[in-house]
N, C-alpha and C positions, 0 to 999 in steps of 0.2 A: 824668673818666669815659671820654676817648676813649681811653686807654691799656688798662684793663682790656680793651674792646670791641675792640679791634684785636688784644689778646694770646690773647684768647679764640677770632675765629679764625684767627691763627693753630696755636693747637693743635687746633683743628677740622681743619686741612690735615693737620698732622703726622699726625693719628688716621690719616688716610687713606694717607698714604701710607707708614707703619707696615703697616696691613693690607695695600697691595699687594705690598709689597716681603715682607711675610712670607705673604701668600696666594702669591706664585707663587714662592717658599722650600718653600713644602708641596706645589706641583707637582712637583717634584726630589724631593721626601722624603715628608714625611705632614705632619699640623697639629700632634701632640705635637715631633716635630724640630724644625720649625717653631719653634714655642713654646718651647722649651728653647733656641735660641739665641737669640729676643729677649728673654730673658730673662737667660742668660748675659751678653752683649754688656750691656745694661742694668744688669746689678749691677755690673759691671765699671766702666762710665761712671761710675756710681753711685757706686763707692768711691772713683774717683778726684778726681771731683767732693768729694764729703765729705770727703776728706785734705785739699783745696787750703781749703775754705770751713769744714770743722769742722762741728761739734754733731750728727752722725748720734745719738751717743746718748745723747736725755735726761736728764737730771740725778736727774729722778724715775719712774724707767724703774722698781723695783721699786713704785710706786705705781700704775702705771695697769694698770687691766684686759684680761687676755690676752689677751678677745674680741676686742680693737680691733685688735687686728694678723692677724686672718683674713682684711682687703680685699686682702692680696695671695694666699689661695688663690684669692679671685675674679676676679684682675685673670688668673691665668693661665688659667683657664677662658675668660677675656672673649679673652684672645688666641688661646689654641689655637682658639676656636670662629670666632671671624673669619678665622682663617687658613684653617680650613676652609671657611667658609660662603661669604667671597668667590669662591672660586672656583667655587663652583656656582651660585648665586644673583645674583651680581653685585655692584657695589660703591655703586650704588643703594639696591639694593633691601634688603642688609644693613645699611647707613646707618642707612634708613628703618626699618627694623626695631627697629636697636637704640636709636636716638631715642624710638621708641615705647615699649618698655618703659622709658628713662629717664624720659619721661615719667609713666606707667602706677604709676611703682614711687616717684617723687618725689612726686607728689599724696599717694598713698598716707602717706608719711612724714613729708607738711607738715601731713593729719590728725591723725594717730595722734600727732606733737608740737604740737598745737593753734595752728600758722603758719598766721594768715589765710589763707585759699584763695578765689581766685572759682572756686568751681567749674564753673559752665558755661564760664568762658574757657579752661580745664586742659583740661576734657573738648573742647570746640572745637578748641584745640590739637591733643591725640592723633588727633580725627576729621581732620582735617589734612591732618598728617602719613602716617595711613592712606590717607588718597585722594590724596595723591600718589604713593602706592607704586603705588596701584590705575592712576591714570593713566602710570604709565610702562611698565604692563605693556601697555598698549593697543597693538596692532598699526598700522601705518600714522598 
């Protein structure tokens, strides 16, 4: 169990430091460049990756539903927008934010597929996470 836990953040770090590396990319440029090179650089890794280890694509690739391969329009949204956002808002407060909505949008999802939920521990969670965002904006 300590292995998942440690891998998990680890890529909690990477997130971060993906957005700043590609937040101050968008200060040289915009958030769309921005976004179009960590994405370039990323299919790139990605194919070379997939030549070395194999199976990019499925065996049963004419059976599975379209829709399912739309999470990378969102993943480029999710970039372009933290490339923009950290730099306004900060690397905090965008964190915090977008935690929140994973939160907000996961509850939601563990409903609507009927995954036990304690709901007030969910809701406790987001309330949180929100007042931390609140307390970092505190002055002095």
């Amino acid at each position: 169990m300590i292995l998942p836990i440690i891998f998990a953040f680890v890529v909690g770090v990477f997130v971060i430091l993906s957005r700043q590396i590609n937040g101050r990319l968008s200060l040289s440029t915009t958030a769309m460049i921005s976004s179009f090179w960590n994405h370039a650089i990323g299919f790139a890794v990605l194919t070379l990756l997939g030549l070395v280890i194999g199976g990019l694509i499925p065996d049963n690739l004419a059976t599975i539903p379209w829709w399912v391969f739309t999470g990378g329009a969102f993943g480029v949204v999710f970039v372009a927008a933290g490339s923009w956002l950290i730099t306004r808002i900060g690397a905090v407060n965008s964190t915090l934010l977008v935690i929140a909505g994973q939160m907000v949008t996961g509850v939601i999802f563990d409903i609507v597929r009927g995954v036990p939920v304690t709901l007030w521990a969910s809701l406790l969670g987001i309330v949180l996470i929100l007042a931390g965002m609140a307390l970092t904006q505190r002055k002095g």
